[in-house]
Structures are given as C-alpha cells and as structure tokens.
N, C-alpha and C positions, 0 to 999 in steps of 0.2 A: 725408192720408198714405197711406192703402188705397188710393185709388183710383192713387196713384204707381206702389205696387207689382204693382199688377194689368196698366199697360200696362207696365211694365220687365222682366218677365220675358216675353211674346213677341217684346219686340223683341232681348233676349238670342240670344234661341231661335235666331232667323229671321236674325240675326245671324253665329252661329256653323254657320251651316245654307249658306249663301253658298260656293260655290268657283271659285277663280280657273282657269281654263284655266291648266296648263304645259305650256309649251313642251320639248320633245324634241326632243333634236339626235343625230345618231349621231356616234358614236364615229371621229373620224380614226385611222386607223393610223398610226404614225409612224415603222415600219421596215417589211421585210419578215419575215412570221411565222416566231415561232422554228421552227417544225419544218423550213422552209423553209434555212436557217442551217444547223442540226446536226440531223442525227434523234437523237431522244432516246426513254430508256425507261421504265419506274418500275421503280422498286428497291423491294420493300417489307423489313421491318424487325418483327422483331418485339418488344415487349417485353414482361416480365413483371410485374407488378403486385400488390402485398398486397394482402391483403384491411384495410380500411379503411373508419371512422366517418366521417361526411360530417356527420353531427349526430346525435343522441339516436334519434331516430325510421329513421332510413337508415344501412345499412350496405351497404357493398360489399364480394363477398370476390375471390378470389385469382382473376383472369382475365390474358386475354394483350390487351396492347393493340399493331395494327399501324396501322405510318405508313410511307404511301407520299410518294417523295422523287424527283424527275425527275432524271434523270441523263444525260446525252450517252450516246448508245449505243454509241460505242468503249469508255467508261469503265464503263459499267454491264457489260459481259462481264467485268472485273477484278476487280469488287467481289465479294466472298464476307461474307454476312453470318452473324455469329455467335450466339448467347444470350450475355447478358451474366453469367450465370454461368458462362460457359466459363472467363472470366478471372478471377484472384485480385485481390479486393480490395486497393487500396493499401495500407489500414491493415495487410495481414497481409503485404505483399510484404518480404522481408527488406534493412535497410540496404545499399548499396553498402559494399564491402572502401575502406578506407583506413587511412594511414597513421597519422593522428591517431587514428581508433578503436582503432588494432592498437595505436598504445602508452597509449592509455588502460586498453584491459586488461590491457596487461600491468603497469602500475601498477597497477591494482584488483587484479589477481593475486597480487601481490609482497603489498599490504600487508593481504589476506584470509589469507595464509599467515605474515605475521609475527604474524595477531593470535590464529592459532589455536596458533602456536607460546607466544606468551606465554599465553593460557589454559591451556593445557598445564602452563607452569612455578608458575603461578597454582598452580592442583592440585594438581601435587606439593609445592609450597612448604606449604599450606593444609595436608596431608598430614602433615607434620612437623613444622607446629605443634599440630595436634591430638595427635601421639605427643607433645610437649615437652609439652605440658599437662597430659595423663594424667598422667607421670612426675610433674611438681610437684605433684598433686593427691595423687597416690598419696605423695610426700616431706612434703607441708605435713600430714597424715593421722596418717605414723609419728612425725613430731616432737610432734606437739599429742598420739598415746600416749606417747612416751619423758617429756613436758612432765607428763602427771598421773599417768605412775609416778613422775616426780622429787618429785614433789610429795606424793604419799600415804607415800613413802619417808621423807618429811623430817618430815612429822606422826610416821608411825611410830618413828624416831630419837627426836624433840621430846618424844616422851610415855614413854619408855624414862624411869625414874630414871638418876638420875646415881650412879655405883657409886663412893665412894670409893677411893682407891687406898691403901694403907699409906706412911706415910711411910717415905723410903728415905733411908739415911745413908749418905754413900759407903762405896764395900765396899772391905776390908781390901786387896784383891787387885787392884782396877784405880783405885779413887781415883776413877772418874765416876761421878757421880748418875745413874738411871735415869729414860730419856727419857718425857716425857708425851706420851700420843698425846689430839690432839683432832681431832674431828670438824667 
C-alpha cells in the first residue's frame, strides 16, 4: 500500500504541472468605433458617502465617491451636475394640493372643533355638578343637625314629668270644657 502512495503523488504532481498551449484569436470589430460615431465626453459625478462598518475590524468614514459616465458630447455640455444634498429628500418633500386631501381636512377640522366644543360643555356641565353636590352635602349635613336636635328635644320632653292638669267643670259662663293640649 506505501509503495502505491509514493508513485501517486509525483505522478499528481507532474500531472497538474502539464500546460496546454491556448490558442489567441484577436478580437473582430463589428462596427465602426464609437468615437468614430459620436465624440463623446466623461461627465464625472460626484457622490457623498457615510461613514460606515464593513465588519467588526474595518470601518470607513465619511468620503466622496466619483463615477465617471461617457456621454455624447453635444449632451455632456447640457449636463450640470449637482450634490445630491442640494435636493430635498422625498420623504420630506410636501404632499401634492388636492381635492380629496383639502376636504379631508376640512372634515378633520369640523370634527376636532366639535370635540373641543363638547369638552368645553363637558367642563361646565362637571362644574355645576360639583356646585349641585356641595349644596346637597351641605343640605344632607343641616338635616342629619335639625334630625339629633329633633331627637335630644324629644328625650328632653320624654323625661319632663308629666304635670297634671286640675280637673275643669264647665264654667258657669261659656259651658265648654277646657281644651287639653298634648304634645
């Protein structure tokens, strides 16, 4: 089995060591070359780039990255390049005006002012239950005093003796008995 491995690996070797001649053809052109066509220009471009993590170990910070773009050179005199912070982000560019928006809000409008009008009656209403409530508190107060004056009045009467009255014979002069008063 050794002696297997001893001749298989130079013949790997010597194997992988072998190259084939390629063959090289040039390149047919198949028009006439563009500059030929149109002259053309480069436009470059610039852009601006964060700074950014690439992995743990690498970081890149805040550079400008430019790309150049071949352009017909009638049209590369027309092109004016900008920074792309010249222009406002979509996200913050405001809605288009229409119709549908314009009575959405004025629906949202109507019924934010109907809600702050009934908060409002809310308030006052809440306002005048609290005065009604003092009042009855202040009424349920003096009755529950008037309730254990009635009541200490009534012991004080209960424990009064009772006073006899002399007996009365009708009088010579009007003929009625004289009225009992009870308590």
């Amino acid at each position: 089995m050794r002696p297997l491995w001893i001749i298989s690996i130079p013949i790997v070797v010597a194997g992988c060591a072998t190259h084939l001649p390629v063959v090289q053809t040039p390149a047919q052109p198949q028009g006439p070359p563009v500059a030929a066509v149109a002259p053309t220009r480069l436009v470059e471009t610039r852009y601006e780039v964060g700074g950014y993590r690439e992995s743990p170990q690498l970081r890149h910070e805040a550079h400008a990255v430019y790309r150049q773009t071949r352009v017909p050179a009638p049209a590369a005199n027309s092109f004016e390049t900008v920074p792309r912070t010249s222009a406002p982000a979509l996200a913050n560019s405001p809605l288009p005006e229409s119709t549908e928006l314009a009575a959405e809000l004025s629906i949202q409008k109507t019924i934010t002012a109907e809600l702050r009008s009934m908060q409002a009656a809310m308030a006052e209403t809440e306002c005048q239950m609290q005065a009604q409530y003092a009042v009855l508190v202040r009424q349920s107060a003096e009755v529950m005093g008037l309730r254990q004056h009635l009541e200490t009045e009534r012991r004080r009467v209960l424990a009064i003796p009772a006073v006899e009255a002399p007996a009365q014979t009708p009088s010579a002069a009007g003929g009625t008995p004289a009225l009992e008063v009870k308590w």
